[in-house]
C-alpha positions in Angstrom: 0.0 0.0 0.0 1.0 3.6 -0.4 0.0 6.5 1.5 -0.7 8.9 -1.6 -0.8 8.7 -5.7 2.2 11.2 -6.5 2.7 12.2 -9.9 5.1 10.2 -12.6 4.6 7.2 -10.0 3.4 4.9 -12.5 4.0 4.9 -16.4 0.5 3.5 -17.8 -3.1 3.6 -17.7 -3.9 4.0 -13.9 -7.8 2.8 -13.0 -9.0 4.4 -9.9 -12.1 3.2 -8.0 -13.9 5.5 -5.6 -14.9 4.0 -2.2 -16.5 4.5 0.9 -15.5 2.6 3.4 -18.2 -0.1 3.9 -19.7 0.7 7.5 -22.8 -0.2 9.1 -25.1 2.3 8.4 -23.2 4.8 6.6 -23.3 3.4 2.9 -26.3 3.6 0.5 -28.5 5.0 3.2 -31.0 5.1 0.4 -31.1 1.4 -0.5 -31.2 1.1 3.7 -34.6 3.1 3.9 -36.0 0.5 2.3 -33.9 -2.9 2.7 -32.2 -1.9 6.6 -28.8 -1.2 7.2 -27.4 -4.5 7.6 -28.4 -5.6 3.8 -27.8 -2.2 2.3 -24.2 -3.1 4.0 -23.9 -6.1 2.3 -24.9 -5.0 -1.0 -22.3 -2.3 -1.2 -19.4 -4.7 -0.3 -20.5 -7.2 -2.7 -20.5 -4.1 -5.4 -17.2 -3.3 -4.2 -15.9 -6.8 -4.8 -16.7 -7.9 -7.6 -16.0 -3.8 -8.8 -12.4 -4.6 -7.9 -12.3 -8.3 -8.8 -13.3 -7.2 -12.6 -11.4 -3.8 -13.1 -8.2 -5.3 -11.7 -7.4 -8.0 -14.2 -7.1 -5.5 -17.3 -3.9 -4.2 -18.4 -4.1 -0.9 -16.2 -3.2 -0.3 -12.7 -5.8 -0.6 -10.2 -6.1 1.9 -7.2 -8.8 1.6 -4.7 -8.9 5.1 -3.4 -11.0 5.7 0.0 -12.5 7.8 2.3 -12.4 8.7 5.0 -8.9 8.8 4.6 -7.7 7.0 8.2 -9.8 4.4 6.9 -7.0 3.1 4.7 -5.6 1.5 6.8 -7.9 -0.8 7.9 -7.3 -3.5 5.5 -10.5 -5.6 6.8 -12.6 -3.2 4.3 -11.1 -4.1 1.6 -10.6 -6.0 -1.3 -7.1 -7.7 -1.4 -5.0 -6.6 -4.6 -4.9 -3.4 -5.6 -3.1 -0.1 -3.6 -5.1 1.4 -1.4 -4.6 5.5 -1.0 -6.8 8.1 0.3 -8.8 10.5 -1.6 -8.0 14.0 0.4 -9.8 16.4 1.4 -12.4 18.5 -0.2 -15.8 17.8 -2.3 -16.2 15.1 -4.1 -15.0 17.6 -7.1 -11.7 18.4 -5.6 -10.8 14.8 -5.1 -12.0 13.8 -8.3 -9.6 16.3 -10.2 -6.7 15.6 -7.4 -6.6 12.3 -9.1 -7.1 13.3 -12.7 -4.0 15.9 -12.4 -1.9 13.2 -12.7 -2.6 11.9 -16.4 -0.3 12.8 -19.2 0.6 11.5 -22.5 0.0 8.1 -22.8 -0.6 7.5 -19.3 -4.8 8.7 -19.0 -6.5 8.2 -15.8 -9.5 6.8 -15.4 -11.7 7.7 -12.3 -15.0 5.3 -11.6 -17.7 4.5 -8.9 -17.7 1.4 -6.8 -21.6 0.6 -7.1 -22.6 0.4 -10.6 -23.4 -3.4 -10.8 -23.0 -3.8 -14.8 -19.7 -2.4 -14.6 -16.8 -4.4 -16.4 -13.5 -3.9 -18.3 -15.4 -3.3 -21.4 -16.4 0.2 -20.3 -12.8 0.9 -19.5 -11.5 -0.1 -22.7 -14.3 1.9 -24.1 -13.6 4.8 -22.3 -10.0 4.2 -23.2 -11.3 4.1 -26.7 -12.7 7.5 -26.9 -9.6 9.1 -25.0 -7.9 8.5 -27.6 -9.5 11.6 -30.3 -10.4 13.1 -27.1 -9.0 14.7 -23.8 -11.7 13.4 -21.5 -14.6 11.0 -21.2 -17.6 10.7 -19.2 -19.8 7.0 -18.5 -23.1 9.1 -17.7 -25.2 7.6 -15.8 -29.5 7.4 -15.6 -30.0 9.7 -12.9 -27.9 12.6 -14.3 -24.4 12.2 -12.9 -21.4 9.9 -14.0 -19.8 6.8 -13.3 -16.9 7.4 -14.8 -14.8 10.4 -16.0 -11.0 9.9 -17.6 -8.4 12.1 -18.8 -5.1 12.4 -21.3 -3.9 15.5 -19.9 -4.5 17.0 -16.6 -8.1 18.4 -17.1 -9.1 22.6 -16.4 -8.8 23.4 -12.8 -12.1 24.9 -12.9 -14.2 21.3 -14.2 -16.0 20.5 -11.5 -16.5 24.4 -9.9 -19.6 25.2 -9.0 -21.1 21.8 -10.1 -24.3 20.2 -7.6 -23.7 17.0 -6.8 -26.0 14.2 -6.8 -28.1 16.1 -8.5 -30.3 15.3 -12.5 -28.0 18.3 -13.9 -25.0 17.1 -12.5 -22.9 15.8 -15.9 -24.6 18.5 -17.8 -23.3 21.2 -15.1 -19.7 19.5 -15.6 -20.0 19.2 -19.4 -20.7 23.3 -19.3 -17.5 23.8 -17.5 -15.4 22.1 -20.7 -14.5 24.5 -23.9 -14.6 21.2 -25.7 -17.5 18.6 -25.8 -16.1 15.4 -23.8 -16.6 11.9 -25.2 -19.8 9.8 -23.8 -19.5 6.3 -23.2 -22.5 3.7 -22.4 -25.1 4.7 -19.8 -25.4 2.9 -16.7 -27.6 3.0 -13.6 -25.6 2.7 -10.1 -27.8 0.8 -7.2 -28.9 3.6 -4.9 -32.2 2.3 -4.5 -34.9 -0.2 -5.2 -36.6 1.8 -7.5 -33.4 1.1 -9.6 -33.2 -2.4 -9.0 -36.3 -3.2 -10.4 -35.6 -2.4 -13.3 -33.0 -4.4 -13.8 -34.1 -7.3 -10.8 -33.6 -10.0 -14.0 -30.4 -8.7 -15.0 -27.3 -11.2 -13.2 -25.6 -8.6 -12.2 -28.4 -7.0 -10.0 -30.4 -9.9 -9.2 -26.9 -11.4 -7.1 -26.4 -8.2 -5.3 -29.5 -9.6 -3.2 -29.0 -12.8 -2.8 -29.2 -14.1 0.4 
């Protein structure tokens, strides 16, 4: 493990997964209205597996970054392989583009969520794809936000200023703040609640997530 992602570290396409670590009653406290804590808990972790367990056998480097950030160091959160660093301080914006300062030619940076259950290696080769006629990308998802964003060159400092997060305007606000149109990948829906999950309940990928 490493304490921080410094830049020039790694030569390469570096994959970095957003966590939070997986306490009781402090992740998807919207699934938990509905299902309780101690499911919604278990769906998250089981997201966060199998998140890790497919992004982490591509040819990229896969980084688990986490908040808080003393929670790195409790390794019985998380999934063995990758390095685990901290995200920082800040919004979600300002740890997003902390991480995407660090792509350069050659070596793009890929930034993703941990709960978006149809989420595979195809979308990062995709994404990796469109990077290259373009300087960033965006996976969009349903409810107006992103799953992924990726970068060639260290993106403005000014991309995610002023944006709402969690919010139906959310990519669009982002998409505003670039001169140039980014690149769109495939639309996904992340597991928030169970107005989501049904539907997609016949779809492996969700239907698992519940299993007992």
């Amino acid at each position: 493990m490493t304490d921080s992602i410094t830049n020039g570290e790694h030569d390469g396409v570096q994959v970095i997964i957003f966590a939070k670590a997986p306490v009781l009653g402090t992740v998807k406290t919207r699934l938990a209205a509905t299902i309780g804590d101690v499911a919604a808990l278990a769906v998250y972790q089981r997201m966060l597996r199998r998140c890790v367990d497919r992004l982490g056998r591509g040819a990229w480097r896969t980084i688990l970054s986490v908040t808080p950030d003393d929670a790195r160091h409790d390794s019985a959160h998380w999934p063995v392989g990758p390095d685990v660093v901290q995200q920082g301080g800040g919004d979600l914006g300002a740890r997003m583009l902390r991480a995407l300062m660090q792509a350069k030619a050659g070596a793009p940076v890929l930034v993703v969520g941990s709960d978006i259950p149809e989420l595979g290696a195809g979308h990062i080769a995709q994404a990796l794809d469109a990077l290259a006629q373009n300087d960033l990308v965006f996976g969009p998802s349903t409810d107006g936000g992103f799953y992924l964003v990726g970068a060639k060159c260290p993106p403005p400092s000014d991309i995610f200023t002023a944006v709402t997060w969690s919010s139906s305007t959310t990519l669009a606000q982002v998409i505003g703040n670039c001169a140039v149109p980014p690149a769109l990948i495939d639309m996904l829906d992340d597991f928030d609640d169970m107005t989501v999950f049904a539907r997609h309940r016949d779809h492996p990928d969700w239907a698992t997530l519940l299993a007992d």
